[in-house]
N, CA, C and O of each residue as an XYZ file, in Angstrom:
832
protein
N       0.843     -1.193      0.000
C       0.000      0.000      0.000
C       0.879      1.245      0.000
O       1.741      1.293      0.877
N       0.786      2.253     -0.854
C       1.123      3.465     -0.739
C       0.319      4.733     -0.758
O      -0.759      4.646     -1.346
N       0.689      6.114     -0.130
C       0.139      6.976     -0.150
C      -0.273      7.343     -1.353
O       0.473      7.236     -2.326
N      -1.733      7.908     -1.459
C      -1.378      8.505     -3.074
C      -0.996      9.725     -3.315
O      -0.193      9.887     -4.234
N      -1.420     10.757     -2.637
C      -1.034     12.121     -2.837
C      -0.791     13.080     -1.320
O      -1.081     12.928     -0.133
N      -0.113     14.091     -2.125
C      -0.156     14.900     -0.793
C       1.842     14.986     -0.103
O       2.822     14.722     -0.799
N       1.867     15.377      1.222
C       3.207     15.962      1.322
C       4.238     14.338      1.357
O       5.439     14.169      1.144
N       2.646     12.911      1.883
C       3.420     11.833      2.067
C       3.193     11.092      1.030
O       3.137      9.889      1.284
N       3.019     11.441     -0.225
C       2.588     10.599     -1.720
C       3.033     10.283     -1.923
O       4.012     11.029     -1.953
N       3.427      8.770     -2.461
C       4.271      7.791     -2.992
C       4.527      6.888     -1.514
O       4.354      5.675     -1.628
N       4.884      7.351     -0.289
C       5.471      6.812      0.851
C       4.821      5.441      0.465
O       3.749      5.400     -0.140
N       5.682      4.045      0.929
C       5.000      3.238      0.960
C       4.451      2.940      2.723
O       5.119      3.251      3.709
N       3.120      2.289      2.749
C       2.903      2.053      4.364
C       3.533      0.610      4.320
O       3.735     -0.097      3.333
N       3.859      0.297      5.996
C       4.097     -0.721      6.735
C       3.034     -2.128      6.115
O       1.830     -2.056      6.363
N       3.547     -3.292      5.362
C       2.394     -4.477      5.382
C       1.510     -5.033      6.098
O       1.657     -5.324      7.285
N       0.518     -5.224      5.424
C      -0.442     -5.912      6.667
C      -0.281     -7.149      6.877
O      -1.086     -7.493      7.743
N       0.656     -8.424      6.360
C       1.251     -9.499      6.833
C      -0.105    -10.283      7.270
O      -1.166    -10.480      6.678
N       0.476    -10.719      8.819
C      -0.412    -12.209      9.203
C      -1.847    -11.307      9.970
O      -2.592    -11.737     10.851
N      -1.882    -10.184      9.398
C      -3.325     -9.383     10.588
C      -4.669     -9.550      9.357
O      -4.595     -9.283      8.157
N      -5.586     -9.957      9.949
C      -6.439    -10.323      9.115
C      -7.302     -9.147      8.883
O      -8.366     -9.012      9.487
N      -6.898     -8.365      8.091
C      -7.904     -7.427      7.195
C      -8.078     -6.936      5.956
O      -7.466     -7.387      4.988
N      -8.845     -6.068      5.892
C      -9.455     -5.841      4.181
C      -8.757     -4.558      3.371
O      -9.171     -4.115      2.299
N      -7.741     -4.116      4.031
C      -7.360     -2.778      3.426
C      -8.335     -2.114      2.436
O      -9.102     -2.813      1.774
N      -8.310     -0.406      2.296
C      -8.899      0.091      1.157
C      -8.352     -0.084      0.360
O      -7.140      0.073      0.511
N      -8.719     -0.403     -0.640
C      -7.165     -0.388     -1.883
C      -6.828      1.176     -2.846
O      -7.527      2.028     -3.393
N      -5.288      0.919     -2.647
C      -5.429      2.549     -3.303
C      -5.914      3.656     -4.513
O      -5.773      4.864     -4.705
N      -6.781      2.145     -5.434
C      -7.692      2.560     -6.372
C      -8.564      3.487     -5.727
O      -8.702      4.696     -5.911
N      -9.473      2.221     -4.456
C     -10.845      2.887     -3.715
C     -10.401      4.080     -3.497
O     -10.927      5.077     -3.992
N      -9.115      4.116     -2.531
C      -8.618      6.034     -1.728
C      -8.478      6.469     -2.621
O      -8.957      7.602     -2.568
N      -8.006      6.237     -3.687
C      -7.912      7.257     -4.499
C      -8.967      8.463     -5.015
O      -9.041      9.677     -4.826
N      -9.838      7.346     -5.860
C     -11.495      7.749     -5.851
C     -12.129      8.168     -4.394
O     -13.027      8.939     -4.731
N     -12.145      8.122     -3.578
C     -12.365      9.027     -1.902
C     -12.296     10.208     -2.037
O     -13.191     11.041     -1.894
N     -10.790     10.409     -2.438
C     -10.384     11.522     -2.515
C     -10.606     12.921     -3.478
O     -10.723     14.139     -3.344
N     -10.579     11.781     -4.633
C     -10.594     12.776     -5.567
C     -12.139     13.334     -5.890
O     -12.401     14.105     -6.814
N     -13.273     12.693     -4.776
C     -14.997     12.740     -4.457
C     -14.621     13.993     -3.744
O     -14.806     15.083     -4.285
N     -13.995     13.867     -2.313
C     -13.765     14.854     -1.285
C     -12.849     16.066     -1.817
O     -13.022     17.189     -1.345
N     -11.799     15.812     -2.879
C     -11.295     17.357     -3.311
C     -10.652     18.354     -2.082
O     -10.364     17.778     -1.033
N     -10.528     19.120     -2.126
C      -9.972     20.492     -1.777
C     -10.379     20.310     -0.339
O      -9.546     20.614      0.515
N     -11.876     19.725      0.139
C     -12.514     20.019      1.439
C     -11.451     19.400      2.515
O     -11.244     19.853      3.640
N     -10.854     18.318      1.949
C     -10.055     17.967      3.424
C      -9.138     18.691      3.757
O      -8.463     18.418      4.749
N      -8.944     19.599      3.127
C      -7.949     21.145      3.663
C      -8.431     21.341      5.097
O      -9.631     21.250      5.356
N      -7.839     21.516      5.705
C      -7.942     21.458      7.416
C      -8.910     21.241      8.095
O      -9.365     21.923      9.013
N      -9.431     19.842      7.483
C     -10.898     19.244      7.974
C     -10.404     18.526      9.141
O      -9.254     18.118      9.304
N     -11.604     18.391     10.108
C     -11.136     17.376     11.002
C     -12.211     15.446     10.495
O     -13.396     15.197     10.273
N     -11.066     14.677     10.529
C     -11.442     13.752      9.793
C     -11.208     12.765     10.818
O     -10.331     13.065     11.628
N     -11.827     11.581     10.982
C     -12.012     10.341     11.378
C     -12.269      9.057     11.177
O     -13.371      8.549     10.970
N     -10.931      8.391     11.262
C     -10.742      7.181     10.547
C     -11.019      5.674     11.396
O     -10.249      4.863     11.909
N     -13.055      5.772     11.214
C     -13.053      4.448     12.335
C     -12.877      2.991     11.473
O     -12.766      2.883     10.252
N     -12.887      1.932     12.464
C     -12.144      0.809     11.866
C     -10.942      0.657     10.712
O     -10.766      0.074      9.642
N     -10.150      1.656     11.720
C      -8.935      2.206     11.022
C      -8.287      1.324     10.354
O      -7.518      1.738      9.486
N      -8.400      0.105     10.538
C      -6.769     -1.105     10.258
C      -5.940     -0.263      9.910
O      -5.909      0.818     10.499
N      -5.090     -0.534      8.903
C      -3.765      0.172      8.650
C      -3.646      1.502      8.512
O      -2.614      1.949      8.010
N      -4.825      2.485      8.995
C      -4.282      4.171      8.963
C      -4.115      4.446      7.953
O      -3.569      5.528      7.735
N      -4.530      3.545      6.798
C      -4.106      4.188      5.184
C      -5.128      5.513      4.844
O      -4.602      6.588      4.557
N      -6.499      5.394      4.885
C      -7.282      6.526      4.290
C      -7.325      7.686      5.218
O      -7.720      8.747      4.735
N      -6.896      7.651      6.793
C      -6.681      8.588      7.814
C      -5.614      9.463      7.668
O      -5.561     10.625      8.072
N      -4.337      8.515      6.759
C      -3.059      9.208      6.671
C      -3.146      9.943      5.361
O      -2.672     11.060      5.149
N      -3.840      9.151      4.461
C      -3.867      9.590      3.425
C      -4.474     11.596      3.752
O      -3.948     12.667      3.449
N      -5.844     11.217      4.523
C      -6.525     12.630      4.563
C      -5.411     13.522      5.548
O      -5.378     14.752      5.583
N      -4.566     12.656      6.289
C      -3.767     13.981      6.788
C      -2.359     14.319      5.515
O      -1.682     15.343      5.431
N      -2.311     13.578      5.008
C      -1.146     14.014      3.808
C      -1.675     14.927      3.469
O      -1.056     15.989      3.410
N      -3.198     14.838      3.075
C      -3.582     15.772      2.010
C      -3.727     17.328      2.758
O      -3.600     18.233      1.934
N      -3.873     17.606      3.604
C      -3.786     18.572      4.668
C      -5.266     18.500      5.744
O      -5.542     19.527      6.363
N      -5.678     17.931      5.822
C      -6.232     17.704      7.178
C      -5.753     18.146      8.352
O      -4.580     18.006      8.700
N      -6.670     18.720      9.040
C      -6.189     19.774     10.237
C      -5.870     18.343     11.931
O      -5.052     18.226     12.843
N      -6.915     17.715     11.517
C      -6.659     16.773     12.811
C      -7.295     15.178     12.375
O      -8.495     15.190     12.099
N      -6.823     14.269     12.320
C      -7.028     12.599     12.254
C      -6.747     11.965     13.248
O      -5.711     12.072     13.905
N      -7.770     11.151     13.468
C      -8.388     10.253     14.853
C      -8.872      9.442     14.044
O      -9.753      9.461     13.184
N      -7.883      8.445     14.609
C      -8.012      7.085     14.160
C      -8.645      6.458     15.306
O      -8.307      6.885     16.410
N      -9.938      5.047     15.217
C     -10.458      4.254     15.760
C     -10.040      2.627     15.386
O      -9.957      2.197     14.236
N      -9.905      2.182     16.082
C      -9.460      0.889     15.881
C      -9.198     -0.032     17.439
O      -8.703      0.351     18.499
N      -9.589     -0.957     17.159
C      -9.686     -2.172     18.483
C      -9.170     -2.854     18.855
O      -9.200     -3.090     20.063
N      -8.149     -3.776     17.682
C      -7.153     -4.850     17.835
C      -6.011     -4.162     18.276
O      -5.697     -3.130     17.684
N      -5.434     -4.510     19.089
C      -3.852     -3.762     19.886
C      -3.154     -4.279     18.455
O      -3.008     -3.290     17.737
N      -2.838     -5.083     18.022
C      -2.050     -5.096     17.110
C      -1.977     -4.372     15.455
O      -1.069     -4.134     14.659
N      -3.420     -4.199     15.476
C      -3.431     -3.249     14.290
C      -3.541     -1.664     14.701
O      -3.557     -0.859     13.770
N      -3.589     -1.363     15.527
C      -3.391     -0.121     16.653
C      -1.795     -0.029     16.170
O      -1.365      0.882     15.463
N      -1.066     -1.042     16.636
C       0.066     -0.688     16.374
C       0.951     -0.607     14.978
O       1.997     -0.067     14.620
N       0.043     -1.363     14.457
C       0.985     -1.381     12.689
C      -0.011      0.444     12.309
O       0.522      1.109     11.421
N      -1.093      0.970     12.864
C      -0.982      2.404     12.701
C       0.149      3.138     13.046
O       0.740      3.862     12.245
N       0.532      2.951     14.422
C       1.387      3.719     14.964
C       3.009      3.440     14.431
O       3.795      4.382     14.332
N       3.318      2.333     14.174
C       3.987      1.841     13.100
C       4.485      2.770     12.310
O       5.460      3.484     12.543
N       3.420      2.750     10.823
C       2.785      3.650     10.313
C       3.741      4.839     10.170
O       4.772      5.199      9.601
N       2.250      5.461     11.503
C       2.572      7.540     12.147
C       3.994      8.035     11.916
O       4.328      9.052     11.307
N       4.877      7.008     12.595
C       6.054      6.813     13.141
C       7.151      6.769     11.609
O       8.018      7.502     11.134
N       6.718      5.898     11.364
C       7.261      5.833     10.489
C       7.851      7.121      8.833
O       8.737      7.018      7.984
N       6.885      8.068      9.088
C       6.062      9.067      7.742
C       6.349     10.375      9.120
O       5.801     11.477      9.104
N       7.435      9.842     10.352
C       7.669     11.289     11.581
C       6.252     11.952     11.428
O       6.137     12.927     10.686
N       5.120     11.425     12.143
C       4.080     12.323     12.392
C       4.012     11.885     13.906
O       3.958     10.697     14.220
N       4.017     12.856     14.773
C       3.625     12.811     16.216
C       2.333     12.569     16.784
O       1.382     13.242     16.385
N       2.182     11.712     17.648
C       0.558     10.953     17.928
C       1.397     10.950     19.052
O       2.546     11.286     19.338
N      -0.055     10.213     19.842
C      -0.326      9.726     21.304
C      -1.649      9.140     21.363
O      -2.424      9.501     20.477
N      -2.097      8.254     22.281
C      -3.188      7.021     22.627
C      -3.595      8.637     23.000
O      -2.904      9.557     23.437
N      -5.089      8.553     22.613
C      -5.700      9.719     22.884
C      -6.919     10.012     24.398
O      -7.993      9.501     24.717
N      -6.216     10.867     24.879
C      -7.042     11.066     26.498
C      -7.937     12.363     26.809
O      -8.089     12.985     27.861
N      -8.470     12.552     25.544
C      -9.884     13.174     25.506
C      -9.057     15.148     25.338
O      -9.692     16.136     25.705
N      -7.614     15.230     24.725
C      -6.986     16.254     24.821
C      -7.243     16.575     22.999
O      -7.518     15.470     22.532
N      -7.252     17.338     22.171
C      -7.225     17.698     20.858
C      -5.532     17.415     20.397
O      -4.711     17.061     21.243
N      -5.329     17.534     19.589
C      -4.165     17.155     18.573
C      -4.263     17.111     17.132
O      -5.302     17.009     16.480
N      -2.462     17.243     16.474
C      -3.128     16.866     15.019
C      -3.572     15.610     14.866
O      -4.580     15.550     14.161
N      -3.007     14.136     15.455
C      -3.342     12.971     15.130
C      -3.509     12.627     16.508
O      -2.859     13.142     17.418
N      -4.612     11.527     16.688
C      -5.054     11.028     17.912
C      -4.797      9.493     17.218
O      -4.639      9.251     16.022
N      -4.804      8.844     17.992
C      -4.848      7.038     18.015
C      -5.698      6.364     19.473
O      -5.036      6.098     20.476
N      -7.241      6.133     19.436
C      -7.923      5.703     20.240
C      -7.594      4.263     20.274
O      -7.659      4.030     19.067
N      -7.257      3.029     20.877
C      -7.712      1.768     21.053
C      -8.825      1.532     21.273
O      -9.104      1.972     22.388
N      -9.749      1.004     20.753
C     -11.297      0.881     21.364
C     -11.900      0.555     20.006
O     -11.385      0.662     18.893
N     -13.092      0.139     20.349
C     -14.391     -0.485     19.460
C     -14.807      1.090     18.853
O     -14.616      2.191     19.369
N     -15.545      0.669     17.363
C     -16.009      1.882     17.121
C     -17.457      2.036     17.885
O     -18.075      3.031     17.505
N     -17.896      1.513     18.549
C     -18.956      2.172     19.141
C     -18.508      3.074     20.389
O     -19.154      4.023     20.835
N     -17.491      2.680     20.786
C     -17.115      3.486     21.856
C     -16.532      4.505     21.764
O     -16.731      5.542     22.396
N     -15.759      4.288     20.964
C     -14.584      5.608     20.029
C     -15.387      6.632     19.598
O     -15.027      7.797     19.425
N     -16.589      6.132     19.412
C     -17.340      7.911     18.882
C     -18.523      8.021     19.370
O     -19.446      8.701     18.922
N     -18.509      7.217     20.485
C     -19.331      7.663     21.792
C     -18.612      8.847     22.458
O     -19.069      9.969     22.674
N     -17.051      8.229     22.814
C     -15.629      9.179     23.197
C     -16.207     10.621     22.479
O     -16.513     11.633     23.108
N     -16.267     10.464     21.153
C     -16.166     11.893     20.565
C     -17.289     12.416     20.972
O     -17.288     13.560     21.427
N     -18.363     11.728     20.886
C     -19.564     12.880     20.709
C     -19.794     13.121     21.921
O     -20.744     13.869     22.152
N     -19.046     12.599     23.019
C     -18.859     12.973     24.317
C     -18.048     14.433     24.264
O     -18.563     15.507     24.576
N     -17.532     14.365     24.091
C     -16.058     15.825     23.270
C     -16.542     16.678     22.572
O     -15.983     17.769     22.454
N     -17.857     16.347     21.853
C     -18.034     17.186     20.679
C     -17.204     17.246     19.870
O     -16.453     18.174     20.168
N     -16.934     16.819     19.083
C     -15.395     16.548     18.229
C     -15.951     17.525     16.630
O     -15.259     18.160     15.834
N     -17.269     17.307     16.653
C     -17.745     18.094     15.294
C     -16.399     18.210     14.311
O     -15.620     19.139     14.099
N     -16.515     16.300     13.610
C     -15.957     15.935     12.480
C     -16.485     16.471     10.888
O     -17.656     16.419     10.512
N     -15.725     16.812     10.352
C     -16.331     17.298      8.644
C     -16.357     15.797      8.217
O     -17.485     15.460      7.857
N     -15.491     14.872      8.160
C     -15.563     13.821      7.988
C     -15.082     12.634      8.436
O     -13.888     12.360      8.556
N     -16.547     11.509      8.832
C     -16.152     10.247      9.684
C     -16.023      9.188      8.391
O     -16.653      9.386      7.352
N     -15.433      8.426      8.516
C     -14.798      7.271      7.626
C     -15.321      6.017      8.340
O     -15.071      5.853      9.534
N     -16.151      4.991      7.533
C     -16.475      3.972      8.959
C     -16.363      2.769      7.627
O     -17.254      2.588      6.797
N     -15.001      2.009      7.679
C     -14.507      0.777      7.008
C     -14.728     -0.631      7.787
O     -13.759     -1.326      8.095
N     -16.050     -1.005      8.084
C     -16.282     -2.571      8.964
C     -15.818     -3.582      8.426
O     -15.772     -3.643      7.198
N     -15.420     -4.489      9.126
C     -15.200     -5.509      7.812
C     -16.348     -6.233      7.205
O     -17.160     -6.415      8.112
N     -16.694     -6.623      6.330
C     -17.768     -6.763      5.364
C     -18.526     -7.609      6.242
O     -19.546     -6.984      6.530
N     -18.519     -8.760      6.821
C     -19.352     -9.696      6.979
C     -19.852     -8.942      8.772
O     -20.529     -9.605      9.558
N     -19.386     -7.622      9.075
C     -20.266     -6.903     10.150
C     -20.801     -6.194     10.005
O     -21.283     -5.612     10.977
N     -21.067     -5.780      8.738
C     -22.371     -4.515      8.572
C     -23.423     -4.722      9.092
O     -24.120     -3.723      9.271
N     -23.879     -5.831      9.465
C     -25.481     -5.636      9.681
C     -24.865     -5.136     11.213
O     -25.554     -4.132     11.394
N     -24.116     -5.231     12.224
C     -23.534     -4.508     13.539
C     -23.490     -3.147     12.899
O     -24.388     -2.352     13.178
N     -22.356     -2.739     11.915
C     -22.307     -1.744     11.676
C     -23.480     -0.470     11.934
O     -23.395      0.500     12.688
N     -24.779     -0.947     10.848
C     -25.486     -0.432     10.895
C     -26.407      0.456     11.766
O     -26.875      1.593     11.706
N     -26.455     -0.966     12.890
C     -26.974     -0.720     13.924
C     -25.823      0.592     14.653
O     -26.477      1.362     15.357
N     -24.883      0.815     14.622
C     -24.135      1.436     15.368
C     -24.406      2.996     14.544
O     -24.325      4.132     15.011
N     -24.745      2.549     13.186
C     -24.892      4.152     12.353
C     -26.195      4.770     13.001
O     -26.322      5.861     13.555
N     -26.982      3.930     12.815
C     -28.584      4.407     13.488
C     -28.439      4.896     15.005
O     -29.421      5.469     15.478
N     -27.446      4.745     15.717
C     -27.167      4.889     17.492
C     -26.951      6.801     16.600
O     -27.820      7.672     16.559
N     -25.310      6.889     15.942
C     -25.125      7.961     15.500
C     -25.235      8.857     15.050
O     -24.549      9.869     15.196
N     -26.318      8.648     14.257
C     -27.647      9.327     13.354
C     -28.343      9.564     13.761
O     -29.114     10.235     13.075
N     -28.689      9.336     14.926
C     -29.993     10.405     16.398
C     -29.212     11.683     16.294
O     -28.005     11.920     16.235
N     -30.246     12.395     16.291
C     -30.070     13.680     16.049
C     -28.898     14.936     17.094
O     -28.083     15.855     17.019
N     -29.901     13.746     18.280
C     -28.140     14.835     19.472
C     -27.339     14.140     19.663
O     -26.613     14.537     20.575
N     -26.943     12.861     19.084
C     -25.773     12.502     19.204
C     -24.760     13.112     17.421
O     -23.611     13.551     17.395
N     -25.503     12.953     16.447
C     -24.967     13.208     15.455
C     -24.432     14.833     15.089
O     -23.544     15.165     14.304
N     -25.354     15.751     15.998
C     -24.646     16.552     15.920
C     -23.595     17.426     17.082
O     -23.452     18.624     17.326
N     -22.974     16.179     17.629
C     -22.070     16.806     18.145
C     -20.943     15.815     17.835
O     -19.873     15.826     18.444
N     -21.325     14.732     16.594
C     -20.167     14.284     15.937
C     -19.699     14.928     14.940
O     -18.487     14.919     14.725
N     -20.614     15.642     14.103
C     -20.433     15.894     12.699
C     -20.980     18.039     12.509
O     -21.615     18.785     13.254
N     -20.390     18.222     11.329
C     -19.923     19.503     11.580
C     -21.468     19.770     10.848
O     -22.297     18.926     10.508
N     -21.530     21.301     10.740
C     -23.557     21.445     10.106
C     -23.300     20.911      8.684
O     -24.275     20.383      8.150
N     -22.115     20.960      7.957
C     -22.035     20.282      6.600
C     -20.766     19.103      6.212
O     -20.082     18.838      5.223
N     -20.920     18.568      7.690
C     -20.507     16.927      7.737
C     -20.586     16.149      6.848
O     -21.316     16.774      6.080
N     -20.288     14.868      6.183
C     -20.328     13.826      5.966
C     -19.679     12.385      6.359
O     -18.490     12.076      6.449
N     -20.818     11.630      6.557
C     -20.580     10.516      6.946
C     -20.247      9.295      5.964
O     -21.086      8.542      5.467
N     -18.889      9.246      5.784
C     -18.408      7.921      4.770
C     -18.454      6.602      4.895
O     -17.429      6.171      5.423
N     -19.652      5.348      4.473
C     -18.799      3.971      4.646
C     -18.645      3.272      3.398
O     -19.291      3.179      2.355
N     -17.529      2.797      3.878
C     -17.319      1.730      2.748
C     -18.021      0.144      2.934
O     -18.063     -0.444      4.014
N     -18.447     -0.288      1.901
C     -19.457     -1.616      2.240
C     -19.153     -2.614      0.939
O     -18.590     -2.111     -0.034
N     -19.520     -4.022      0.913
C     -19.283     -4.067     -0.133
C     -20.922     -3.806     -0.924
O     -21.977     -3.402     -0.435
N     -20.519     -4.296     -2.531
C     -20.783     -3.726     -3.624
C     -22.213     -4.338     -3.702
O     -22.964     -3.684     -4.426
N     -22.738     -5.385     -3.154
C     -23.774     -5.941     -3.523
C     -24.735     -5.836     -1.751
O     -25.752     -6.517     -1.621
N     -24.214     -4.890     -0.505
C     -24.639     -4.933      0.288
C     -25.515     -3.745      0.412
O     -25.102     -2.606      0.189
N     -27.004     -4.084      0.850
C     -27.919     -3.008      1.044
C     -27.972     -1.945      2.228
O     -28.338     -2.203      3.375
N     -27.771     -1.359      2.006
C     -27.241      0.293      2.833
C     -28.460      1.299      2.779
O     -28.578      2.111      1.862
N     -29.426      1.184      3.901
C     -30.790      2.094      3.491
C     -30.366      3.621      2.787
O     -29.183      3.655      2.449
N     -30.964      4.588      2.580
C     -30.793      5.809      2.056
C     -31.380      6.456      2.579
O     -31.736      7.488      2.010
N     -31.859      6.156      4.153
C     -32.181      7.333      5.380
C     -31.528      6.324      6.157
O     -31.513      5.093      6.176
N     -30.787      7.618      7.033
C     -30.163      6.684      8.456
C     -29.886      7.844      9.776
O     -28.869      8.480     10.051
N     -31.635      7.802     10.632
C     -31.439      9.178     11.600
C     -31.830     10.062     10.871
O     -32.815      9.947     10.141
N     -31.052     11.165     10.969
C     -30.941     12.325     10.118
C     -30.294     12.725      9.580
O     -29.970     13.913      9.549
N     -29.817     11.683      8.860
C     -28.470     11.384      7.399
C     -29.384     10.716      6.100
O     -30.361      9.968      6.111
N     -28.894     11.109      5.395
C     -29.574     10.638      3.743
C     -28.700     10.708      2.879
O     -28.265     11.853      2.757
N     -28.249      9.960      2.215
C     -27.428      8.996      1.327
C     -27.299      9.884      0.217
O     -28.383     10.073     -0.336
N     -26.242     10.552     -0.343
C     -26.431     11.675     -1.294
C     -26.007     10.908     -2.333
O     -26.550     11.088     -3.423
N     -24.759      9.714     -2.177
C     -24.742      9.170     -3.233
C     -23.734      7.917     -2.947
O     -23.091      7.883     -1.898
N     -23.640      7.005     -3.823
C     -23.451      5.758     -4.085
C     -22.382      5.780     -4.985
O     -22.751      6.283     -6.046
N     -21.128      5.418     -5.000
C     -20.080      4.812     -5.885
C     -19.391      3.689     -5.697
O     -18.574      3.506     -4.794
N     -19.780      2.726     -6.750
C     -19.008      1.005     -6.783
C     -18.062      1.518     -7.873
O     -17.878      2.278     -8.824
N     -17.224     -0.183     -6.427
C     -16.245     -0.027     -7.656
C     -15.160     -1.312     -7.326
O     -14.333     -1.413     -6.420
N     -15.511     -2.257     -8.446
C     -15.305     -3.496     -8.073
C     -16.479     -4.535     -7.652
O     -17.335     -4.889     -8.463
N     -16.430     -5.102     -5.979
C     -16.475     -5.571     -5.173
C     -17.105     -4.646     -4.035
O     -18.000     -4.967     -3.253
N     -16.453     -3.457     -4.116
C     -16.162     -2.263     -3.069
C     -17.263     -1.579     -3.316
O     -17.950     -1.955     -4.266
N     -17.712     -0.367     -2.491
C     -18.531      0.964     -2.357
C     -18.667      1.865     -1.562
O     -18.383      1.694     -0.377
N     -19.095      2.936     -1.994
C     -19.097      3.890     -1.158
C     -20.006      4.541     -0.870
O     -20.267      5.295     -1.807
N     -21.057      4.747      0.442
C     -22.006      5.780      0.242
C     -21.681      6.789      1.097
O     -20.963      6.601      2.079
N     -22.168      7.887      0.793
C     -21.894      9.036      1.450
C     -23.204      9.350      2.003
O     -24.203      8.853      1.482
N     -23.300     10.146      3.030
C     -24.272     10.434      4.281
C     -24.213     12.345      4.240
O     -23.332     13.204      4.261
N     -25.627     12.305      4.177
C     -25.087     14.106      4.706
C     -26.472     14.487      5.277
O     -27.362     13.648      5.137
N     -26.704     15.402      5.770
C     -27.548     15.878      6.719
C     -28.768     16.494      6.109
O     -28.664     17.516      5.431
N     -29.590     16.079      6.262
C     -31.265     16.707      5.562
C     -31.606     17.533      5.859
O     -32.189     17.328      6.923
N     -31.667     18.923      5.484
C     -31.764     20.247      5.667
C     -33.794     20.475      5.611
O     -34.294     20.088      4.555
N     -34.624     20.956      6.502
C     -35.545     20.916      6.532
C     -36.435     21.227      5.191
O     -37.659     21.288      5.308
N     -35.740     21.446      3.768
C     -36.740     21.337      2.538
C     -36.317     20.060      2.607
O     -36.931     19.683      1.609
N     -35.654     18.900      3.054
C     -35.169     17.885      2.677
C     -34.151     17.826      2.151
O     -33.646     16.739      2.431
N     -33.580     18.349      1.570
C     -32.083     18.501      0.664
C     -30.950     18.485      1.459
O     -30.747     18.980      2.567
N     -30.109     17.715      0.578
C     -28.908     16.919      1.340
C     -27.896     18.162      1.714
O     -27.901     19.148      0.977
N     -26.990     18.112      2.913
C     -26.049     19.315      2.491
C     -24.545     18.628      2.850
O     -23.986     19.323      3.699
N     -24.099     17.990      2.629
C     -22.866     17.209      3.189
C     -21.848     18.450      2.648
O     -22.226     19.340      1.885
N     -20.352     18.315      3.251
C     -19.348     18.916      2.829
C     -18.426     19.198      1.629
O     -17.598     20.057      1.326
N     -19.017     17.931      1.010
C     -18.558     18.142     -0.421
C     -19.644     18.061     -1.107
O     -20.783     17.784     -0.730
N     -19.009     18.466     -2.739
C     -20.645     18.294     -3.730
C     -20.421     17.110     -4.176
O     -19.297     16.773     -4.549
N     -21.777     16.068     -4.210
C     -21.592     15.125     -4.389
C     -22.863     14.850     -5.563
O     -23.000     13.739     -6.075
């Protein structure tokens, strides 16, 4: 895996070896990115079910103001920090203090329980499950998508990113998020989430 763009583009990351996960592949980030554009300019972004810190690092290459990574397994916690370390970016296990990069250990239900405890008011959350837990997933989007919890995760023109796969059904209301749009690609997909403005109309952070 390598960065694609930005001050750490080309860097290659640390392998994911014997840890059992799905990486984004740098086709998918690529296309992420080039959806999101210009906005991750000193966005605060959040990379839950982080595994390897690739699309978290990626959004801080690109200039992202602050990345908070979520992730559960101590060992893929550490091939992030790995990673951080590796590309000299300064982190710390995060204790409810702001920074440019945070690294939580914890489940994503808890990790952005953490935030919306904080008010963290993310421009953009990233939520990569591994495929055969979406139907958990879901349930955890609908916890987030209540209205006072979601907005003290997400900024008034937030978006909420997951990746799923390509043939998995992803409603197009979730709370008070609505699905602005849908991109496959492969196997892979992406829907994007943004906030229903009382004519109904979507307003997420990028144009989508």
């Amino acid at each position: 895996m390598r960065i694609v763009a930005g001050k750490f583009g080309s860097r290659i990351l640390k392998p994911v070896r014997d840890l059992e996960l799905r990486p984004t592949s740098d086709r998918l980030r690529e296309t992420l990115f080039n959806v999101i554009g210009d906005s991750v300019v000193d966005a605060v972004f959040v990379d839950c079910y982080a595994g390897t810190g690739a699309v978290g690092i990626e959004a801080l290459s690109r200039g992202a103001r602050q990345v908070i990574f979520i992730e559960k397994h101590g060992a893929t916690a550490g091939l992030i920090r790995a990673n951080l370390l590796a590309l000299g970016v300064s982190m710390f296990m995060a204790r409810g203090v702001a920074s440019e990069v945070e690294l939580t250990n914890t489940d994503a239900r808890r990790g952005l329980t953490q935030l919306s405890e904080r008010a963290v008011h993310a421009d953009f959350i990233f939520m990569d499950p591994p495929y055969a837990d979406m139907r958990q997933c879901l349930k955890l989007l609908e916890r987030i998508a209540e209205k006072r919890i979601a907005e003290r995760l997400l900024t008034a023109r937030g978006t909420l990113i997951v990746e799923h796969g390509a043939k998995e059904k992803v409603p197009e209301d979730i709370g008070v998020l609505h699905r602005a749009r849908v991109l496959k690609q492969g196997d892979s997909a992406l829907s994007f989430f943004g906030w229903r403005n009382v004519a109904g109309e979507v307003t997420p952070a990028v144009s989508l």
